[in-house]
Each structure stands twice: as structure tokens, then as C-alpha cells.
C-alpha angles and dihedrals in degrees: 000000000000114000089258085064092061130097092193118115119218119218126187127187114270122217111254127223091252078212089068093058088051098046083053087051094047084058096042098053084041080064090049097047079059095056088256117171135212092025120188139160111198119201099228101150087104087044098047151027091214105074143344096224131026104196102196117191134171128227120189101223134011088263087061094047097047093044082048087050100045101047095054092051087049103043088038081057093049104038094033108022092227133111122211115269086234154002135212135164100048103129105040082036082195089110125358128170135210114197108207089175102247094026112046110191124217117188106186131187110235085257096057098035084054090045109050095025084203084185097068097046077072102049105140095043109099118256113226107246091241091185085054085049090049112254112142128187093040115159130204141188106238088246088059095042094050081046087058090037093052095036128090113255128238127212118235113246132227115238 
């Protein structure tokens, strides 16, 4: 069979704006600063159309979530002049969701985080080594941890 015979589709890996990693880690240590747990920023700009970085976080009560929510919209405003395109989750404050374009946000509640298990949706994109980028005193549930421990890594980049 010649190649013009074939129905595969070929991807190869496309470069990635190295700002766009730093911008996901400017939200996630924005998380940290607010006691977030599980943590994680997943590389899915080669997995989906959607985005380049999820970066995927844990509060423990609707006060947390919303205090995690609300300073990254704040600190993203004030760092990047930018708001995100658009906001869900507010009322139930479970799960809400900030879409900053390349970097969509999920804050989760242990219950929903445990529920949907977004990272694994996303298994074969590559996790951020956080502890390589800097970020100490980071906690994580053992299901998320065996999620970073089994995931490709990804390098951080140098913007």
C-alpha cells in the first residue's frame, strides 16, 4: 500500500510556546500559594484542540475553591493583564473552571476530583515535574501520585 492509499494519520509532535508552560505554572503556584492539593499541570497541546496545559488542583471545601479561583483570577489580571474568556462552576464551587485559552483551570473538591479523575482522561499527555520547576511542600492523594509516577515528564522549558 503507497502512502496515498493510507487512512492513518501521521502526527508529529508540534513545538510548544515555552510562555505558555510558564503562564500554567504562574496559575499553578498561584494554587500552591492557596494550600491546593494534587496539583498537577498536564502537557495536552499534542492530545487535544482545545488547549495546550490543564492545570488540575484540589481544594478541600467550597471556601478553598473559591479563595484558589479567585486569586488566580486576580494575580493572572495583575501579572498578565488578561481575564479568563470564560468562567463555570461559580455557584455549586465543586468544580469550576477558568479558560485562560491555552491553560484551562479545574479546581476540584476531594469528592469530584475523586469522581471524574480529569487527569486520567489525559494519561498519555506528559505531567510538568513541579519539584524540577521549584515548588516545595506539594501534597498529593496516593491515586494522583501514582497518576505523576506512571506519566511522561515533561522538562521544564525556558521562556
Amino acid at each position: 500500500m503507497n502512502i496515498e492509499e493510507s487512512n492513518e494519520v501521521i502526527q508529529t509532535p508540534t513545538p510548544i510556546d515555552p510562555k505558555t508552560q510558564k503562564f500554567a505554572l504562574f496559575i499553578a503556584n498561584v494554587a500552591n500559594q492557596k494550600l491546593a492539593k494534587d496539583i498537577v499541570v498536564q502537557d495536552v497541546h499534542n492530545l487535544s484542540t482545545i488547549t495546550s496545559y490543564y492545570v488540575i488542583v484540589t481544594g478541600m471545601n467550597k471556601r478553598q475553591v473559591d479563595a484558589i479561583v479567585d486569586d488566580i483570577v486576580a494575580k493572572v489580571k495583575k501579572e498578565y493583564g488578561i481575564k479568563p474568556m470564560h468562567r463555570d462552576g461559580v455557584e455549586t464551587g465543586t468544580w469550576e473552571v477558568l479558560d485562560f485559552g491555552d491553560v484551562i483551570v479545574h479546581v476540584f473538591q476531594p469528592d469530584d476530583r475523586e469522581r471524574y479523575r480529569f487527569e486520567d482522561l489525559w494519561n498519555d499527555a506528559p505531567i510538568v515535574d513541579l519539584h524540577a520547576a521549584g515548588f516545595e511542600d506539594l501534597e498529593y492523594s496516593d491515586r494522583v501520585q501514582q497518576v505523576i509516577d506512571k506519566a511522561p515528564k515533561e522538562e521544564i522549558k525556558e521562556a
